[in-house]
C-alpha positions, 0 to 999 in steps of 0.5 A: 501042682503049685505055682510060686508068686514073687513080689515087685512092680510090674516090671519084675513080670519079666523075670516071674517064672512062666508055668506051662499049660501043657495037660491035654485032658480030652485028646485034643490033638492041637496043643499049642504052647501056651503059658502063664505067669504072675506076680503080687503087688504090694498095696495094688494087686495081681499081675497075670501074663498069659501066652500062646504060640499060635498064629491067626488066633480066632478073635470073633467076640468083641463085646466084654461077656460075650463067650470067648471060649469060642475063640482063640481063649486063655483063661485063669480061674482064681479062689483068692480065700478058699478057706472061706468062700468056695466061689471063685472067679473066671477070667476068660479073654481072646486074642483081642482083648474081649473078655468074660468074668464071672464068679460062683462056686461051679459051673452052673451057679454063676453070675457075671463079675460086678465090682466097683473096681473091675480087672484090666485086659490088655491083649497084644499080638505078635509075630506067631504068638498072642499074649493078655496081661490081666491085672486084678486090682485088691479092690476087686478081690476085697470086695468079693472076699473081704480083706486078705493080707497076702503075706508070704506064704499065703496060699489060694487055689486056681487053675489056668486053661487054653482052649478055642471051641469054635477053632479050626482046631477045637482045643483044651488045655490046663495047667493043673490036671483035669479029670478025663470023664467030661470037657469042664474047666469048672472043677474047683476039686482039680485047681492047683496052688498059688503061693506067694513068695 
């Protein structure tokens, strides 16, 4: 799987293409639509909009680092310089905007995301859909990574996900296919790739 990432200003977001999270790796038989877009911007960072058509999504989780994969939840997993670091950061956020980072090489050896410079949430809900803009700025990704010139045709891995343990409906959706043995998001083996344009 890869996903292209243009270059502009936040209002090229508009015209980014949106990729489907539409892999249902454990039968779940809800599967709403939910989908993903991004793009670079030059000197600043990255903008990432995820959205999902579905109405009354759960919100329950108000305090950032809470578990909002109980909720009505999009995710991104992003490793921004895996040829150097197989660390790679969650960026998990319900319907409400709450949200839970964290960073570590899987799914067991992680720590909550701490940087001078943290990412920014915004969530929105509509009329039968709900969206978060997620922005991650270069100071967060540099301190993490050390400096990255994202030139065109650079490349990093990731996945996006869509889920809701504790739905009416229990869920859980991905972008890049999963393995089927066990519910886990957490396999940086299975991420796609990003590509900047």
């Amino acid at each position: 799987m890869k996903y292209q990432i243009i270059r502009g200003d936040a209002a090229s977001l508009n015209t980014a293409v949106e990729a489907k999270i539409c892999d249902v790796p454990w039968g779940s038989t809800y599967t709403p639509d939910s989908r993903f877009k991004g793009i670079f911007m030059e000197g600043k960072g990255f903008l990432f909009q995820l959205s999902c058509y579905e109405s009354n999504p759960r919100r329950e989780h108000k305090n950032p680092g809470e578990e909002v994969c109980e909720d009505s939840c999009l995710e991104i997993f992003l490793n921004f310089a895996p040829e150097k670091s197989t660390s790679y950061i969650n960026f998990e956020m319900n319907a409400g905007g709450c949200y839970l980072f964290g960073i570590g090489p899987d799914r067991y050896e992680r720590v909550d995301l701490e940087t001078p410079v943290m990412p920014e949430v915004k969530a929105e809900i509509g009329d039968g859909v709900w969206t978060v803009t997620l922005f991650i700025p270069l100071e967060t990704i540099e301190n993490i990574y050390g400096k990255i010139d994202f030139a065109p045709g650079y490349t990093f891995k990731g996945n996006a996900f869509k889920c809701g343990d504790l739905t009416e409906s229990p869920h859980y959706l991905s972008w890049a296919p999963l393995q089927r043995d066990a519910i886990d998001f957490h396999r940086s083996d299975r991420f796609g790739t990003f590509e900047i344009l």
